[in-house]
C-alpha positions as MATLAB code, in Angstrom:
seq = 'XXXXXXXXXXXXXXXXXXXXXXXXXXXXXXXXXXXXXXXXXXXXXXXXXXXXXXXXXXXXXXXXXXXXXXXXXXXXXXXXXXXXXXXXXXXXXXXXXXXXXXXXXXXXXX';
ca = [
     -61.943   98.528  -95.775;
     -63.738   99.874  -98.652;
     -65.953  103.645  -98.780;
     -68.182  104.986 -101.156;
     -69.659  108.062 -101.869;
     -72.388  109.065 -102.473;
     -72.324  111.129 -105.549;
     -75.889  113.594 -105.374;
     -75.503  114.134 -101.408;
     -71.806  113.229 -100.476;
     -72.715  110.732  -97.946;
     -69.900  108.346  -97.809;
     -70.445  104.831  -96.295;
     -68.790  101.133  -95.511;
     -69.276   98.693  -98.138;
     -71.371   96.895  -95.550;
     -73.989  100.114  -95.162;
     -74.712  100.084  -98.986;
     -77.952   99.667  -99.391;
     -80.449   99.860 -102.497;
     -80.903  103.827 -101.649;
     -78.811  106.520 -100.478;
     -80.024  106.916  -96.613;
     -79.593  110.413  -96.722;
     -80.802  111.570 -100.047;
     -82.670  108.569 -101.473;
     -80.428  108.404 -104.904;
     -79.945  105.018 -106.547;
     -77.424  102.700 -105.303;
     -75.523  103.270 -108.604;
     -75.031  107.146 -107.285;
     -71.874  105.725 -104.680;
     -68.614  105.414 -106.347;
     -65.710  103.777 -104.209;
     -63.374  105.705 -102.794;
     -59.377  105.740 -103.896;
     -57.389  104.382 -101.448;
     -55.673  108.026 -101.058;
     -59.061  109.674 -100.521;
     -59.910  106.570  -98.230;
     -57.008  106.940  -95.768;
     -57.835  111.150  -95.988;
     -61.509  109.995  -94.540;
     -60.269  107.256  -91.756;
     -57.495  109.959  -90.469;
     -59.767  113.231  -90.923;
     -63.002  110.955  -88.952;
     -60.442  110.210  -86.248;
     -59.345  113.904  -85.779;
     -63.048  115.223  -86.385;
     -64.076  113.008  -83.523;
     -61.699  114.232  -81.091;
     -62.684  117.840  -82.291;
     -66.633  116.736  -81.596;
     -64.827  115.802  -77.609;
     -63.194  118.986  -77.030;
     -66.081  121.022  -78.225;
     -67.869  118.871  -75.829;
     -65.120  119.508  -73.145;
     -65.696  123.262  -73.763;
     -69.404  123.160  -73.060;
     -69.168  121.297  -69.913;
     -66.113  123.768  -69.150;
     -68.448  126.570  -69.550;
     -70.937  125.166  -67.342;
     -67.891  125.041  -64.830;
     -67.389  128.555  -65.335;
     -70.549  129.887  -65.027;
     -70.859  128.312  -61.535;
     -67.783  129.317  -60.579;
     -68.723  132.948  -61.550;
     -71.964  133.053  -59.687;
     -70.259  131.652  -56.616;
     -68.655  134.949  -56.775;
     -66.317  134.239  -53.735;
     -63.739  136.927  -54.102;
     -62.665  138.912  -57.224;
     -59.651  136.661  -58.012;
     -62.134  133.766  -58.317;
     -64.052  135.728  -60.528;
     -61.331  136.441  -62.802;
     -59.533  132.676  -63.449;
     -63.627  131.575  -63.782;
     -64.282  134.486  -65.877;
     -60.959  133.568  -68.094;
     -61.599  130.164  -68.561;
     -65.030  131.043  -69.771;
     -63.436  133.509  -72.296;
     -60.569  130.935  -73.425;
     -62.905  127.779  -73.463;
     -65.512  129.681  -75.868;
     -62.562  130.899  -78.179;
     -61.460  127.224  -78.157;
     -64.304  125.868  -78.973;
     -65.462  128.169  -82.201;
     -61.208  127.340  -83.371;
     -62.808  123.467  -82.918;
     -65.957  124.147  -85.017;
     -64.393  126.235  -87.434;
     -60.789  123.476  -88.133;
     -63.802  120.965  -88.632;
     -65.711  123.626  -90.968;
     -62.777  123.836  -92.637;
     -61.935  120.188  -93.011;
     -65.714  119.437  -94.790;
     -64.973  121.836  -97.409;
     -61.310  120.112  -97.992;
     -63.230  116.899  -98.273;
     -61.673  115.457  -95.492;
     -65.160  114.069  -93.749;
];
């Protein structure tokens, strides 16, 4: 499978989503250069991982949600604690999650 890139915005597409503009920016289709096949397989693996990255921060939201019922249930103090916990842990999970993708964009590995 082939990927270009855009070369004014970054955008990088399948040979099949080439069209005569750049979706994202509007530059010429002469603005996407293909990819090398090193910095190819460094976008297929780092989508893959930055998807399940996208599900766990997902998982952390709906765990929070979880929580936060849990919390105002409020049935005894021990409750409170493992719900107020996996609030805590969940959040710090998630912003690890937003920032290993953060820090994957400006590696190039989109």
């Amino acid at each position: 499978m082939k990927f270009y890139r855009c070369e004014m915005c970054g955008l990088i597409l399948e040979e099949g989503q080439l069209e005569d503009t750049c979706p994202k920016c509007g530059a010429p289709r002469e603005k996407f250069h293909e990819l090398d096949p090193e910095t190819t397989e460094k976008h297929v693996r780092s989508d893959f991982t930055n998807d399940l990255y996208a599900q766990l921060i997902n998982f952390c939201e709906k765990l929070n949600k979880l929580a936060d019922a849990g919390i105002s249930d409020n049935l005894d103090p021990s409750c409170v604690k493992i719900f107020v916990r996996a609030k805590a842990n969940s959040r710090l999970l998630e912003q690890l999650a937003k920032a290993e993708i953060a820090s994957h964009i400006a590696k190039g590995k989109w």
